[in-house]
Every structure is written in structure tokens, then in C-alpha cells.
C-alpha positions in Angstrom: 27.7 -19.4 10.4 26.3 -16.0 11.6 23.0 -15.9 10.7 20.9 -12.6 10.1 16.9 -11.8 10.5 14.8 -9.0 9.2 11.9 -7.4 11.4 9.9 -5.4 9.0 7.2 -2.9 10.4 4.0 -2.9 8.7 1.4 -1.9 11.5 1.2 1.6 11.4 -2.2 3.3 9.5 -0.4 6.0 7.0 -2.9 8.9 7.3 -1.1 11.6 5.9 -0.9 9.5 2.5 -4.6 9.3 2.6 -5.4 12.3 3.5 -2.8 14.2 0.8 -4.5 11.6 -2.0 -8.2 13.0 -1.3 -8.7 9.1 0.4 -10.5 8.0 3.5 -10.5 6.0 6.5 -11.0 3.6 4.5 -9.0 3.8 2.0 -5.5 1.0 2.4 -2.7 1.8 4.7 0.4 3.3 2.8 2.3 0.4 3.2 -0.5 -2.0 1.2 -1.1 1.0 -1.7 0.0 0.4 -5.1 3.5 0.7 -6.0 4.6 0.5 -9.5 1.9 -2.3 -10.1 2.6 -3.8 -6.3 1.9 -3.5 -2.6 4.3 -1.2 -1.1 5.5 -3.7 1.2 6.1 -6.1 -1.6 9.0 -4.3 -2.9 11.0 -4.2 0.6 10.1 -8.1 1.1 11.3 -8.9 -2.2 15.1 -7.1 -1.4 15.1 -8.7 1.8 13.8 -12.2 0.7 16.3 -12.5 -2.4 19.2 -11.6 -0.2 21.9 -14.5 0.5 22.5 -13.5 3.7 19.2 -12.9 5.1 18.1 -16.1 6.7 14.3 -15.2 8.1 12.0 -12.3 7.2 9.2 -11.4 9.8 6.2 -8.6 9.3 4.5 -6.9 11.9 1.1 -5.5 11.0 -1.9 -4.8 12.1 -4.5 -7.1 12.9 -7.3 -6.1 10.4 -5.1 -6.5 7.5 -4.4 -10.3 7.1 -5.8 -10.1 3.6 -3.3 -7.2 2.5 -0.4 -8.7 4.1 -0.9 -12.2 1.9 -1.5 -10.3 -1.0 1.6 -8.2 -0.4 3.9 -11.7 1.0 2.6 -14.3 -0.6 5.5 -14.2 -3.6 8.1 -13.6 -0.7 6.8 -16.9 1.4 10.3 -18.4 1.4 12.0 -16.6 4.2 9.0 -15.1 6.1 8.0 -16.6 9.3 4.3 -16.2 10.5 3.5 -12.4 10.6 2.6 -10.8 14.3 0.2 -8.2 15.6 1.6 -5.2 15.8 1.2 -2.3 19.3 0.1 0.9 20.0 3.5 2.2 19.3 6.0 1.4 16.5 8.5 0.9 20.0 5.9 -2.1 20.9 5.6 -3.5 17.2 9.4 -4.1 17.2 9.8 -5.8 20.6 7.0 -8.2 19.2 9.1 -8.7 15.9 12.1 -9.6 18.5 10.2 -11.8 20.3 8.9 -13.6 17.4 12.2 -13.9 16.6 13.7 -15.1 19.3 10.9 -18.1 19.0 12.5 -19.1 16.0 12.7 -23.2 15.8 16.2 -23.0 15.3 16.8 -20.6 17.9 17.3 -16.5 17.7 19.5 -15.3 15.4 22.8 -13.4 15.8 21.7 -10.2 13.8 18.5 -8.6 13.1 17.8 -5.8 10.7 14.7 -3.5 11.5 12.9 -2.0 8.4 10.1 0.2 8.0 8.0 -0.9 5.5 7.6 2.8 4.5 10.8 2.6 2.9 10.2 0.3 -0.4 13.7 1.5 -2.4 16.3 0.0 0.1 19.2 -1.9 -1.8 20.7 -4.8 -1.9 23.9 -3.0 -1.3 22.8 -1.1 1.5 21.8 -4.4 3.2 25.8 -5.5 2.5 27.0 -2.3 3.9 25.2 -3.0 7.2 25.8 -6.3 7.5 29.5 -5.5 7.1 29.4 -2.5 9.7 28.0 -5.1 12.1 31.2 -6.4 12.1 32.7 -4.2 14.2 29.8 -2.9 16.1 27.0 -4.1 17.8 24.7 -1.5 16.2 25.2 0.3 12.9 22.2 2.2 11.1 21.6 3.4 7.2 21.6 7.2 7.2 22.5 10.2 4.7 24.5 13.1 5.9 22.4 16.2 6.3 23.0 18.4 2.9 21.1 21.5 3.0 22.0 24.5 5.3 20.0 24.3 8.7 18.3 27.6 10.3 17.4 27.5 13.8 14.3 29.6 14.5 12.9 32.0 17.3 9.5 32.4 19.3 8.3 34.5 16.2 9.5 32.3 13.1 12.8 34.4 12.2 16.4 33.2 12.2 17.9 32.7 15.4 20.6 30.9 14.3 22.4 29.2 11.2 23.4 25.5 12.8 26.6 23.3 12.0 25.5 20.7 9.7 29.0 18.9 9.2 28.1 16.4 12.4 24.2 16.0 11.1 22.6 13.0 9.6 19.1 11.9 8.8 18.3 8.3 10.6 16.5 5.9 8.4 16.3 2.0 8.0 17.0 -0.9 7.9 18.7 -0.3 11.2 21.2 -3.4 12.4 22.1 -4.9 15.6 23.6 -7.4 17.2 20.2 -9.7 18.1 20.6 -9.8 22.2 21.8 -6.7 22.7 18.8 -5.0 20.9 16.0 -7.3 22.3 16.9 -6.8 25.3 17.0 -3.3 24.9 13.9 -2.9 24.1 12.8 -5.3 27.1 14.1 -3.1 29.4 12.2 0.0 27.9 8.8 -1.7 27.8 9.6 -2.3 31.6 10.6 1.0 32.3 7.4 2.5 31.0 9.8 3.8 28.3 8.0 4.4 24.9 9.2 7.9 23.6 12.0 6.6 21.5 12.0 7.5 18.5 13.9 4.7 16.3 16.1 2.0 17.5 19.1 3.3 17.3 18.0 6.0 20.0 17.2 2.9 22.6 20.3 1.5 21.5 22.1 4.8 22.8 20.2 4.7 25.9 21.3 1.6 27.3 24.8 3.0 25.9 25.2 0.5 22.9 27.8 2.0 19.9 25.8 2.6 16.7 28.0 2.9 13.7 26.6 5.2 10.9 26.7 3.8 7.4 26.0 6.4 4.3 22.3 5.8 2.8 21.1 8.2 0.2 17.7 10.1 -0.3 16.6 7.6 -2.7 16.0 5.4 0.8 12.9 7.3 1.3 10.3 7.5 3.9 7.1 7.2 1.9 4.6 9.9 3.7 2.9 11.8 1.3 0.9 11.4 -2.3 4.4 13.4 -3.3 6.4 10.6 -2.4 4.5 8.2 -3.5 4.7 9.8 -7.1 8.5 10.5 -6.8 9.1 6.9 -5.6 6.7 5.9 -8.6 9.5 7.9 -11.1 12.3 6.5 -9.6 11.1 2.8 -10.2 10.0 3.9 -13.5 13.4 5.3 -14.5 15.0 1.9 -13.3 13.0 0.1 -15.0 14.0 2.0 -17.8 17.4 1.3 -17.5 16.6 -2.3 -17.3 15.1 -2.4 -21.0 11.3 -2.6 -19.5 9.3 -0.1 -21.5 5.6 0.9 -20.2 2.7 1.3 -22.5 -0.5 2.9 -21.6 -3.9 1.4 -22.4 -7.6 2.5 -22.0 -10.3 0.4 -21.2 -14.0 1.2 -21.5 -17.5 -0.6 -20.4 -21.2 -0.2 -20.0 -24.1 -1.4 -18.1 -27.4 -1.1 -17.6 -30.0 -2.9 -15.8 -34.2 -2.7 -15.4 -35.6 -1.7 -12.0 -37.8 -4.5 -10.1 -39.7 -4.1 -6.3 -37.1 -3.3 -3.7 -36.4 -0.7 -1.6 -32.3 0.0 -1.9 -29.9 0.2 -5.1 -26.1 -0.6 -4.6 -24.4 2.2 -7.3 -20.4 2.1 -7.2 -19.8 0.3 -3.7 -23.0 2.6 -2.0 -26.1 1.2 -0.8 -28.5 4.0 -0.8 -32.4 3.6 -0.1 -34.4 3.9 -2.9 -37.6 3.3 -4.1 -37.0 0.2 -6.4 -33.4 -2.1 -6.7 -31.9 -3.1 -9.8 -32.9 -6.2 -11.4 -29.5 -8.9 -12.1 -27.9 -12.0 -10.8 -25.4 -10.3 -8.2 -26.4 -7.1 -6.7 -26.9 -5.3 -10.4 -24.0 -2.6 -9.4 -24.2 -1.0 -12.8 -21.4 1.1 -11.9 -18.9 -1.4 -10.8 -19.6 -3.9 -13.7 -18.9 -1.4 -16.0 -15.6 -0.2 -14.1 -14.9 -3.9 -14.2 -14.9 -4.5 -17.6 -13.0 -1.1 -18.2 -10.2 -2.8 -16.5 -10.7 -6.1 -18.4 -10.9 -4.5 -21.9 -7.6 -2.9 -21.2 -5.8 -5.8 -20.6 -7.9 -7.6 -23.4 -9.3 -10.3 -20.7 -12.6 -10.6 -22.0 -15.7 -9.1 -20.0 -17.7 -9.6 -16.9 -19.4 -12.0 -18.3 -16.7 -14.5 -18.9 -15.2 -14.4 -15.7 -18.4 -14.0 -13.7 -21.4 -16.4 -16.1 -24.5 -15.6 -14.6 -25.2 -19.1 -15.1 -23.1 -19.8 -12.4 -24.9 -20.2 -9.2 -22.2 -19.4 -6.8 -22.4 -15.4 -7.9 -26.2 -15.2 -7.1 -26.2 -12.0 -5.3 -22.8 -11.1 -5.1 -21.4 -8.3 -4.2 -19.9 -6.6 -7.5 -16.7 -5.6 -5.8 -15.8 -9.1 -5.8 -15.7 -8.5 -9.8 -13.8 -5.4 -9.3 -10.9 -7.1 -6.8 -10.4 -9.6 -9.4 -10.4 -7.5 -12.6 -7.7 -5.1 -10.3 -6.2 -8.6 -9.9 -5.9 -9.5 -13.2 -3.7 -6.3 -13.6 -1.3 -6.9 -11.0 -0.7 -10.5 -12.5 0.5 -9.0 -15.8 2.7 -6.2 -13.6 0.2 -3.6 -14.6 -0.9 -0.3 -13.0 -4.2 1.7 -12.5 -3.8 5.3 -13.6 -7.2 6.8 -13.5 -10.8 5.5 -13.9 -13.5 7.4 -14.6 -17.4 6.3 -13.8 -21.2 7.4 -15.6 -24.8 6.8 -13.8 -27.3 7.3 -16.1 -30.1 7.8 -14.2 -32.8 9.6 -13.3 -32.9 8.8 -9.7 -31.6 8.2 -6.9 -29.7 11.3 -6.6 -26.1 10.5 -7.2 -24.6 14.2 -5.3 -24.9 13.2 -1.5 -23.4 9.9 -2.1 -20.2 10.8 -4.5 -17.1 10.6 -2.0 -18.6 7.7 -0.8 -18.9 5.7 -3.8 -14.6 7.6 -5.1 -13.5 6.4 -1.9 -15.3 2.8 -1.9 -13.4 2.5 -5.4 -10.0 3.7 -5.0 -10.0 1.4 -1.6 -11.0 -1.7 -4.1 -8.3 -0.3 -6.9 -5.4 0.7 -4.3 -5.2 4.6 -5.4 -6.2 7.8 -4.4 -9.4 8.6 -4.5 -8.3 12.1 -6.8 -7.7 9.6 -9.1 -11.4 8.3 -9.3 -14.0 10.3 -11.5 -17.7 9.5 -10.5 -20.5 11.8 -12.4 -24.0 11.2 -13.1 -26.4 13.0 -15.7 -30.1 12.2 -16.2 -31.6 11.0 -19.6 -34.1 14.2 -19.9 -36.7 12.0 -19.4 -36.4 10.2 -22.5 -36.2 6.7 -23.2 -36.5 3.7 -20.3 -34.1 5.5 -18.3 -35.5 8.4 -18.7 -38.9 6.8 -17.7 -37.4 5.7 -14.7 -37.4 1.7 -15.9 -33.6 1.1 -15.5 -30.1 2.4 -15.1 -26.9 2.1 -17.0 -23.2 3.2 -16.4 -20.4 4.1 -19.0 -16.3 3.4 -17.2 -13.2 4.0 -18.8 -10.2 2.7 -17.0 -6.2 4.0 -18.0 -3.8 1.5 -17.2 -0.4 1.0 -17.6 1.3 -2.2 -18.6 5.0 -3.4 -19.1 5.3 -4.1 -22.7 6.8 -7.6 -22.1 3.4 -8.3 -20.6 1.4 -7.3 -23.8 
């Protein structure tokens, strides 16, 4: 029996997708953002996993993101072997895939299919197709024939040239070869010094190995901007259209508030900032996060903060509140759901809320997988009326949009 592995890389960081989303450095890697209600990665490890003639999966990420990768795998743990650290190159990611690989129990296997994670829409039938080019050549690759009309440009920007585009394709993955042939490969570049190639199939032609192309489509994309990510996001949609899921779209809202006692920081939407006083509660009294949080539990109708988090309960003595957050986005996933937007008021008349606003939208989206554009933080005082407006408390108002498959409601 031939058997076939999958090296999937999952390593890289995915900055333009932050960066086009309004996100931070510390907002998730492209690869671990939300996808239709799951982890980008999810969706290529589910194909791969559910495929008869796929006999082991392997990931190669980075090291900081064991959490994201069992978030993303954990469904999928069937066929995945142990997950490896990725290099400083995506060249160096996939010889450590290989190598993995070829440490299998059972021995290497005969194939191997390399897959950025970047790509979540591969098919099932694009995974036959390469499998059957395999056949008759020790490398074949997914790829779509070049379609628009190709201009070749000057020193100044202007037309130099109109170029042949009959003989052009655009290289994506999976990309399949024969196992040896491409390990090795890629051995003898890492001891060359070699690390300028720019996919697999270009090592492959170095050491002279045949690479059959097999016809992909555009709906194979490379996810690399928030663009993408939206066009990938109508693409699932429309299929899950097709297959009779209908999405409905719910709104959440919650409010906080809690008393000031002696301190000298507050924590307000994922931000410690220095203050005169702290806020009085069990956790860390995060008005804005427990009101976010039971935004998102109201619009799945899961309760409140409260119930899920009793402040009778020892164990969440000083928490941090984005514990409450992670599980309310949690929550969500588990019913196939998706975040739209949220949207967060601090009633308060200090600290001031300015200076610390795209550090409290990026601390969020981070927590909820999305862009930060897609987090609303505001703050207004009270005029100096009432408690808060005496400076004896603060409160929050959220509102959360989600959007949940109807055969979850």
C-alpha cells in the first residue's frame, strides 16, 4: 500500500493581515484567526484529516503558539503526529516537517504533500488530483494558469512589454512529491547554504526532479490580507449556503459596574493603567471585559458572568477577566458561531480612557480572534453626577454581534 503524509506549514507570523485589520503585534497569527467560526488552520486539517488516502498529518509552527495550535488540532487529533518547531525560513520549516516525518514509527512514507496553512479552501478533489499526478511523476504541484494579460514594465513604470501568458501559471499548494526525493532535496540545500527558494517545487527543479502541473483554481487562495480573509469568509458562506446551513445574526449586550477601594492601578478592557484607586470585585473588577463577556453570553442565551464564573467560587479570586472573555469566545466557537463586531462603554470619570484605547481594541480583538477595526472602545464621563460621577465607581455598557448557524439555535 502506498502510503501518503501531509506537512502542513503553520510557523510563519502573517503581518500583513494584521496590519491591513488595524491589529498589532499582538494580535494572532493569520493562520490561528477566525475563519467562518474556526482557526484558519482548522479548515485545511480538517480536508486533510478526513481524506482516505492521507495516512499522517504533521504541523509545523511556531514555538509560542502551543495553545493556538491545540485549539486549532484538537478535533483533527486522528492523523496528526506531534507538531514541530518551525525555522527562520519557511525552506527550514519544511525540512523539519520531513524529518519529522521520516521519524515516523512505522517508517517514512512514500509521498508527502506540503501545504501552507494560508490556504484554508483546498479540496478534497484537488488532493485526488495530486495524488493521481504522483503516479507518473515524482513531483506534481496545484497551480492555476495565469488568466489576466501580463505587462512588463520599464525603469520609469511604463509598458515595456506585453508578455506571453499561454506558458504562465501561478504555484500554490498542497505541493506533492515523491517522500525521498524531496527530503533529500531539501537536505542538500540546507547544506549548501541554499535558502532562497521560493516553494518546493523550485528545489525540486534544482536538483532536476520533474514537477507535473495539475490545474488548481483561485478559490485555492493564499490568505494575506483582511481582503482575503473577507472574500474567503463569502466563499464559505456561499457553500454553506448551498449545503442548506442558514446564518442568523444575534446581538448581545451587558453592563458592569463596580465601587473603587485603596489601590493604586485599575485593569479597564485588558489595560493595567496606574491610577489612584483599583476597582473593588472578586477577580480583577475589569468592568469592561465582564460586560463584553456577557455581551457574548447573552447572544448565545448562555446565561451571564455570573453563572459560569460564581464569585463564591474561590478558584476565580483575582482572576484575570480575560479568562471570562476566552471562554465566553469559547462558548461561541462550540455552537459554530462567529464574532462580528463588539462594541465597549467606560463610564468614568477617571482614569483617562484616550492614551490607553488601541491598547485596550488590540488586547480584545487578540482575546476574540478579529481585527481590531472590528472592536469599538469609547468612554464618556457621568458630568459629575451620581457615584460615578463622584468618582466612587465605574461601570461599562458591551454589545456583542454574533453570528450563529441556525441548526445551532
Amino acid at each position: 500500500m502506498t502510503t501518503t503524509a501531509v506537512v502542513v506549514v503553520a510557523a510563519g507570523r502573517g503581518t500583513r493581515v494584521e496590519a491591513s485589520t488595524g491589529g498589532s503585534a499582538s494580535a494572532r497569527p493569520k493562520q490561528y484567526r477566525l475563519l467562518a467560526g474556526r482557526p484558519v488552520l482548522s479548515h485545511s486539517l480538517a480536508v486533510l484529516s478526513r481524506h482516505p488516502a492521507i495516512t499522517a498529518v504533521v504541523v509545523v509552527r511556531h514555538p509560542d503558539d502551543h495553545a493556538l495550535y491545540e485549539e486549532a488540532a484538537a478535533p483533527y487529533a486522528g492523523k496528526l503526529v506531534a507538531p514541530v518547531a518551525g525555522g527562520a525560513t519557511r525552506q527550514a520549516s519544511v525540512l523539519a516537517g520531513l524529518e519529522a516525518l521520516s521519524a515516523l514509527p512505522g517508517g517514512a512514507p512514500d509521498r508527502v504533500l506540503i501545504h501552507d496553512a494560508a490556504r484554508p479552501l483546498l479540496s478534497a478533489a484537488l488532493i485526488d488530483d495530486l495524488i493521481a499526478a504522483l503516479d507518473a511523476s515524482p513531483g506534481a504541484i496545484a497551480a492555476e494558469p495565469v488568466a489576466d494579460t501580463l505587462k512588463r514594465a520599464d525603469a520609469n513604470g511604463r509598458i515595456a512589454a506585453t508578455v506571453d501568458r499561454s506558458a504562465l501559471w501561478r504555484a500554490q499548494t498542497p505541493q506533492g512529491f515523491h517522500f525521498d526525493a524531496i527530503r533529500d532535496a531539501h537536505r542538500k540545500a540546507a547544506d549548501a547554504n541554499r535558502h532562497d527558494f521560493t516553494d518546493d517545487a523550485a528545489l525540486a527543479e534544482w536538483i532536476g526532479l520533474p514537477v507535473q502541473l495539475v490545474a488548481s483554481s483561485g478559490t485555492n487562495m493564499k490568505l494575506t490580507t483582511a481582503a482575503d480573509m473577507d472574500l474567503a469568509e463569502r466563499i464559505l458562506g456561499s457553500a454553506n449556503s448551498s449545503a442548506a446551513t442558514a446564518w442568523e445574526t444575534r446581538v448581545g449586550s451587558g453592563f458592569d459596574v463596580h465601587r473603587v477601594a485603596e489601590g493604586d492601578h485599575v485593569w479597564l478592557c485588558g489595560v493595567k493603567i496606574p491610577h489612584t484607586h483599583r476597582l473593588d470585585g472578586h477577580s480583577d473588577a475589569d468592568v469592561g471585559l465582564h460586560a463584553l463577556t456577557d455581551a457574548l453570553l447573552g447572544a448565545i442565551g448562555d446565561g451571564d458572568i455570573g453563572y459560569h464564573f460564581p464569585p463564591s467560587d474561590e478558584q476565580w479570586r483575582g482572576a484575570a477577566s480575560r479568562i471570562f472573555l476566552a471562554h465566553a469566545v469559547d462558548l461561541v466557537r462550540r455552537r459554530g458561531g462567529r464574532i462580528t463586531n463588539v462594541d465597549v462603554t467606560l463610564l468614568c470619570e477617571a482614569p483617562k480612557v484616550g492614551p490607553h484605547r488601541p491598547a485596550m481594541s488590540a488586547t480584545i480583538a487578540e482575546i476574540l480572534g478579529i481585527g481590531a477595526d472590528r472592536v469599538g472602545i469609547k468612554a464618556t464621563t457621568m458630568e459629575r453626577l451620581g457615584f460615578i460621577g463622584r468618582g466612587e465607581g465605574i461601570a461599562a455598557m458591551a454589545s456583542a454581534t454574533v453570528q450563529l448557524p441556525t441548526a445551532a439555535s
